[in-house]
C-alpha positions as CSV (number, residue, x, y, z in Angstrom):
1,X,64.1,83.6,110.5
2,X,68.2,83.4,110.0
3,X,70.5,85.6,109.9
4,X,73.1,85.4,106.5
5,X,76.3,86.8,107.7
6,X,78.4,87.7,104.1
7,X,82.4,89.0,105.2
8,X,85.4,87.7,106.6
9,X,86.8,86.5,109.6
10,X,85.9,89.5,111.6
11,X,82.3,89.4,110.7
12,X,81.7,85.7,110.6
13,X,82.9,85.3,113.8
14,X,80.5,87.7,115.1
15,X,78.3,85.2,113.6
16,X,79.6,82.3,115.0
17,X,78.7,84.4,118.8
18,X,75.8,84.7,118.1
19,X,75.1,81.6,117.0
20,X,76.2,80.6,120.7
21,X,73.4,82.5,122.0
22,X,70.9,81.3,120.4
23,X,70.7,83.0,117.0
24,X,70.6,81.0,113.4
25,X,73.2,82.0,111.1
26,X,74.4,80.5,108.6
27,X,77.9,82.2,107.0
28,X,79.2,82.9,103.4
29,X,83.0,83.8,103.5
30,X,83.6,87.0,101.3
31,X,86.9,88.4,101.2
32,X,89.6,89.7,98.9
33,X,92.1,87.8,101.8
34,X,90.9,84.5,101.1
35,X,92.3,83.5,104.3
36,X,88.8,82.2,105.5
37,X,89.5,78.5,106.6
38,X,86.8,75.6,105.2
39,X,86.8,77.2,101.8
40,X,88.9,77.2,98.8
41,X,87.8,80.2,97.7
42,X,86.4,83.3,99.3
43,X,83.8,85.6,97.0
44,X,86.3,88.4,96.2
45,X,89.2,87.3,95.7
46,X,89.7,85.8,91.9
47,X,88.1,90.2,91.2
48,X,91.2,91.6,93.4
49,X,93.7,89.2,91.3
50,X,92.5,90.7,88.1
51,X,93.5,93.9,89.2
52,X,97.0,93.1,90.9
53,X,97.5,90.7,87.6
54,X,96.6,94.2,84.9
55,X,98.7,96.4,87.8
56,X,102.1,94.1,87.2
57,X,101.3,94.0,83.4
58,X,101.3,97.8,82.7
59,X,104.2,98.2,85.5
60,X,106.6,96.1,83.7
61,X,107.2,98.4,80.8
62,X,108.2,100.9,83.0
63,X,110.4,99.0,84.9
64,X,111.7,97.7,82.2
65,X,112.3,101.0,80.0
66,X,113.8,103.2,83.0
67,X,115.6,100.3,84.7
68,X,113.5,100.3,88.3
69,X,113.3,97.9,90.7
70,X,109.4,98.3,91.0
71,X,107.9,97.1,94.6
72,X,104.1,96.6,94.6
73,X,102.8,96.5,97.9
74,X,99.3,94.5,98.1
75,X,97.0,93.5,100.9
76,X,96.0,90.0,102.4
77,X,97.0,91.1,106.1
78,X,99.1,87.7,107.7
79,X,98.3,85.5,104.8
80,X,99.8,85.9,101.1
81,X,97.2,84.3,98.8
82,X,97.1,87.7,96.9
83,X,100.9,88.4,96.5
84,X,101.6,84.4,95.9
85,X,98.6,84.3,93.0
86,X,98.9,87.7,91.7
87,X,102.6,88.0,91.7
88,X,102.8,84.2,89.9
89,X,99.7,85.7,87.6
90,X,101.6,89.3,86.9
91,X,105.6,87.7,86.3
92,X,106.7,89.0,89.4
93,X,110.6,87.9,89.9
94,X,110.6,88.4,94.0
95,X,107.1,87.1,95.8
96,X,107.0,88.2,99.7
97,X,104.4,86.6,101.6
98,X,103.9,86.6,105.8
99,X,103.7,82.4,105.9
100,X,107.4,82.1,107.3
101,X,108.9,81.4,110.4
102,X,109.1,83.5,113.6
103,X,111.9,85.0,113.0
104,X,111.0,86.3,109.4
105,X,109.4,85.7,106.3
106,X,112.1,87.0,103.8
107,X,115.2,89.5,103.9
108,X,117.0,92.0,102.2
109,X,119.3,90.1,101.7
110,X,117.5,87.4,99.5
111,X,115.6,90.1,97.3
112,X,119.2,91.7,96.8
113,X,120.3,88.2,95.7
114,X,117.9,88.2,92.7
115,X,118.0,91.2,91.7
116,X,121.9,91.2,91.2
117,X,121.4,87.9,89.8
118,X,119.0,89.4,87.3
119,X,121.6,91.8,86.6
120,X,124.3,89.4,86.0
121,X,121.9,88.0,83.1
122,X,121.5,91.1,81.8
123,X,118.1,91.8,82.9
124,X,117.9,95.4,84.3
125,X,115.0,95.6,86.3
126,X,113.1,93.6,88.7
127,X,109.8,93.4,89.4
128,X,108.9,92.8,93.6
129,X,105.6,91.7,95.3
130,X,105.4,92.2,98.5
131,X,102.1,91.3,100.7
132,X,101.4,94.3,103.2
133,X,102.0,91.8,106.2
134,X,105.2,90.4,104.7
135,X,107.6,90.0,107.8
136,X,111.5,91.0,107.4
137,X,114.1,89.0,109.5
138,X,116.1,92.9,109.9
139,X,112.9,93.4,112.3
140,X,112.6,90.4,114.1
141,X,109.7,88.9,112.1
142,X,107.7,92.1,113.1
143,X,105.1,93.3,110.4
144,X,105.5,97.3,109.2
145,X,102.5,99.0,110.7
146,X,100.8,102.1,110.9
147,X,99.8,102.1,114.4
148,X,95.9,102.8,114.2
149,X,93.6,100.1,115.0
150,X,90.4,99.5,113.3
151,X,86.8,98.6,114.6
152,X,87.8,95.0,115.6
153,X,90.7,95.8,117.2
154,X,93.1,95.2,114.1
155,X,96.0,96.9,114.1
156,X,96.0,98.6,110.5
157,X,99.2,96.8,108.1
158,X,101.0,98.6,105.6
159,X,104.3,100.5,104.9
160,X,106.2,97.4,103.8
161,X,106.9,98.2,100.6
162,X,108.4,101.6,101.0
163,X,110.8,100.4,104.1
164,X,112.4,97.9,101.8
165,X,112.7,100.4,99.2
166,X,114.5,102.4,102.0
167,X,116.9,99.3,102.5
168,X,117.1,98.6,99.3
169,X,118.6,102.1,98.4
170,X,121.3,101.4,101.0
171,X,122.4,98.7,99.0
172,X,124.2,100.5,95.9
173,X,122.2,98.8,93.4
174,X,122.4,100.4,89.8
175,X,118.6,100.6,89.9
176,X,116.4,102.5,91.7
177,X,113.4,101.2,93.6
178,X,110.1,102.5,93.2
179,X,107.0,101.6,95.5
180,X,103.1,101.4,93.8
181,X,100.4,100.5,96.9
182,X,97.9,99.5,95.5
183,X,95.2,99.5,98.8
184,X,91.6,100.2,98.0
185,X,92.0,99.6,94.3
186,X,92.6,95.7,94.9
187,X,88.7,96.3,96.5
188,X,86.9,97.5,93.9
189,X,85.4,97.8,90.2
190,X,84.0,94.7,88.0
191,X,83.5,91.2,89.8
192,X,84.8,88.6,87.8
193,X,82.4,86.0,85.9
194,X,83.8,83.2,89.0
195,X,83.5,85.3,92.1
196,X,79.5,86.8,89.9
197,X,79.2,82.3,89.7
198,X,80.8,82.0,93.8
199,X,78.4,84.3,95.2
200,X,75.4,83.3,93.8
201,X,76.3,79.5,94.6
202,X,77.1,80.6,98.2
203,X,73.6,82.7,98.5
204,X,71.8,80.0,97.4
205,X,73.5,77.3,99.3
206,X,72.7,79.1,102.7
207,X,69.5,79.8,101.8
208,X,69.3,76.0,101.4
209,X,71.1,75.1,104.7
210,X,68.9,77.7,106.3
211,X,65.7,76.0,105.0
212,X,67.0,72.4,105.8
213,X,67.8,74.1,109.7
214,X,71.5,73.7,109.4
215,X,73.1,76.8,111.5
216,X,76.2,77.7,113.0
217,X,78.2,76.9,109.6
218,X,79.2,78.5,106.2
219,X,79.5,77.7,102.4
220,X,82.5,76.5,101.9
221,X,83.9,75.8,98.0
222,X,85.6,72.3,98.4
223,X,86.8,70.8,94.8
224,X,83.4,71.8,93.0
225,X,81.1,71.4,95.9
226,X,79.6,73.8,98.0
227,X,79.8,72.0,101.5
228,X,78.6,73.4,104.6
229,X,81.7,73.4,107.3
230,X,81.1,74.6,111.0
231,X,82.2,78.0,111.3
232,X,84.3,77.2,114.4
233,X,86.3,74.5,112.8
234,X,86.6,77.3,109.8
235,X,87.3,80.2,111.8
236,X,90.3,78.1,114.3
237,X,91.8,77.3,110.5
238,X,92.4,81.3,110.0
239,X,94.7,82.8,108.3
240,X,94.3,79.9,105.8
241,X,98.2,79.3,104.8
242,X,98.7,79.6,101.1
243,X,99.3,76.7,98.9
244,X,102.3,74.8,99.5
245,X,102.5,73.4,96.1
246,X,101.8,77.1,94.3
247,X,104.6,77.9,96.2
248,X,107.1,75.2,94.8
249,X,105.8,76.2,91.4
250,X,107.4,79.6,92.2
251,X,110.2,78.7,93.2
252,X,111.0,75.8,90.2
253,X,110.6,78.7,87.9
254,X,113.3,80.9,89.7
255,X,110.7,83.3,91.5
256,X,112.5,84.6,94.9
């Protein structure tokens, strides 16, 4: 028998203490985060794009007709795979992700830059990503949390969005922000034909590494291969920093 441990970091570490004890498990990463280390892709997260991508579509003709400065708040806890891809995906003009250094990941001061920019160009409204564990320098690099802690000991992210709305209004802009969270929906509704294609590469893979008595690791998407990577070396690479090169794309297309 084996044990086929299907989450995220949380769960597959659980996995990887067991397997110190003597129990064969074999992991497959699945989560809309995709900060699982060893992978390039976790099952979940192309699904939760989809519905940050169709959120920024039908958000921009608001914005656009009411003049707003429209901040979407979205989740990915310390790493911004889902406000780098979604927000590039969606024609955000400001992407806010946690990857930074100590002292901060963005500030008000930059996103005030572009929108004023914007509205020296004539453009008047902005569109903002922001992930939920986005980190502003006017707080010391400290994430906006709610204070409750979940089953792993987590303290729960969130709230973000609507403090730099607060600073934002400080700021006598002609526009007014507006916050959308979109939490649980980002977690939800129709898998997408590559995560339907993932997961049932990734169930049969450890069903294979099982057979073949190869424990202790998970499936992990490399290029086009499924590969199986020891959950330790994949677990110490957590939060998976997003791509460095996505993020000069952003930038040499004037995204802040």
């Amino acid at each position: 028998d084996a044990l086929i441990a299907i989450g995220g970091d949380d769960t597959l570490g659980v996995a990887h203490r067991l397997g110190e004890h003597g129990v064969k498990a074999v992991g497959i990463p699945q989560t809309i985060d995709n900060d699982i280390g060893g992978t390039d892709y976790a099952i979940g997260f192309h699904s939760a794009l989809v519905t940050v991508t169709d959120a920024l579509d039908k958000l921009h003709t608001t914005a656009h007709a009411h003049h707003r400065v429209l901040i979407v708040e979205v989740m990915g806890r310390d790493s911004g795979w889902i406000a780098l891809y979604g927000g590039l995906a969606g024609g955000a003009d400001v992407i806010l992700v946690p990857e930074g250094p100590p002292e901060g990941s963005f500030s008000v001061d930059e996103v005030e830059g572009v929108i004023r920019r914007r509205l020296d160009q004539g453009k008047r409204f902005s569109i903002v990503v922001v992930a939920e564990g986005a980190r502003p320098r006017e707080l010391g690099g400290r994430q906006v949390a709610s204070g409750e802690v979940d089953a792993f000991g987590h303290v729960q992210l969130g709230g973000v969005g609507y403090w730099l709305a607060d600073q934002l209004k400080q700021r006598d802009l002609p526009l007014t922000p507006r916050v959308t969270v979109l939490a649980y929906l980002q977690r939800g509704g129709i898998a997408t034909p590559f995560d339907r294609l993932l997961a049932t590469r990734f169930g049969v893979k450890a069903v294979e590494f099982a057979l073949e008595g190869i424990y202790d690791v998970l499936t992990g998407l490399r290029g086009t291969q499924v590969e199986p990577v020891p959950l330790a070396q994949a677990l110490a690479e957590c939060p998976k920093p997003v791509d460095p090169e996505l993020l000069r794309s952003a930038r040499a297309i004037g995204i802040g």
